[in-house]
C-alpha positions in Angstrom: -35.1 66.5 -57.1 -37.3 67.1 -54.8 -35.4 70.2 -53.1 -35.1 71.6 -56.5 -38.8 71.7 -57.1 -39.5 73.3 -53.9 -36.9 75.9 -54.6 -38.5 76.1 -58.0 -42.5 76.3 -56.6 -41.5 78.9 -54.1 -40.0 81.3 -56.4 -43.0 80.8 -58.8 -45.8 80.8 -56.6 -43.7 83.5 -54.2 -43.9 81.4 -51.1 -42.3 82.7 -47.7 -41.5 79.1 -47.3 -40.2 76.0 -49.3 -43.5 74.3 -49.9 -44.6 70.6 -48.4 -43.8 68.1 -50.8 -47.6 66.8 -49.9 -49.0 70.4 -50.8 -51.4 70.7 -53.9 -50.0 73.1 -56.4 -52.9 74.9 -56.6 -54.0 75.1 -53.1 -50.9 77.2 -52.5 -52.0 79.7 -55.2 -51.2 78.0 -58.5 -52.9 78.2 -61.6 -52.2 77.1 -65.5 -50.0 80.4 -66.0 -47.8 79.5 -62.7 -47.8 75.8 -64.3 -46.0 77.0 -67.5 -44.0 79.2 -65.5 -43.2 76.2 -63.0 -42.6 73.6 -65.9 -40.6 76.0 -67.9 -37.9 76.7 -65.0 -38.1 73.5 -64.5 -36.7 72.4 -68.0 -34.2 75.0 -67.2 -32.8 74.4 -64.2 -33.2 70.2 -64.1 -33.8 69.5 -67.8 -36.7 67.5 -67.9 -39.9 68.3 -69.0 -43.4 68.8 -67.1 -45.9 70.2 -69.4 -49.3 72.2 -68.2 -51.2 69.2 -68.0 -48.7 67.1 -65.6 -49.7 69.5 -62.9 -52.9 68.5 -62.3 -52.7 65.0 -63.1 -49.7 65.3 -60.5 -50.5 68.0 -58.3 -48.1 67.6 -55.3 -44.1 67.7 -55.7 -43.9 63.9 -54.2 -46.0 63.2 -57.3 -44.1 64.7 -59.6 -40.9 63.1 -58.7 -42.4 60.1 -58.6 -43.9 60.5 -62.7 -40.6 62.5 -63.5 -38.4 59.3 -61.8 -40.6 56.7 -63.3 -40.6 58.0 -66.7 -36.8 59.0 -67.0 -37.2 62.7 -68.9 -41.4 62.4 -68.6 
């Protein structure tokens, strides 16, 4: 999962490079319109669900496997 939301974070926050799995979402550029963007491809491409919220409670990709792998499809 963790490949797929770098793929996924790249693309949204158009990154030259996948991004750390340590790396705040929002220190790379992201803000609440990238979130929706972000949780909505990523209900598309992995079918679970992030909402807005989730990325600032869980702001690096390591930290959103870990709520995503802890809570099933949340």
């Amino acid at each position: 999962m963790e490949k797929e939301l770098q793929s996924i974070w790249k693309e949204v926050l158009q990154l030259d490079e996948d991004p750390g799995v340590d790396e705040s979402f929002f220190d790379l550029g992201g803000n609440s319109f990238f979130a929706a963007n972000a949780a909505q491809m990523t209900e598309e491409k992995l079918g679970v669900h992030l909402e807005i919220p989730d990325f600032y409670d869980h702001e690096t990709i390591s930290a959103q496997v870990k709520l995503l792998s802890n809570n099933g499809e949340k």
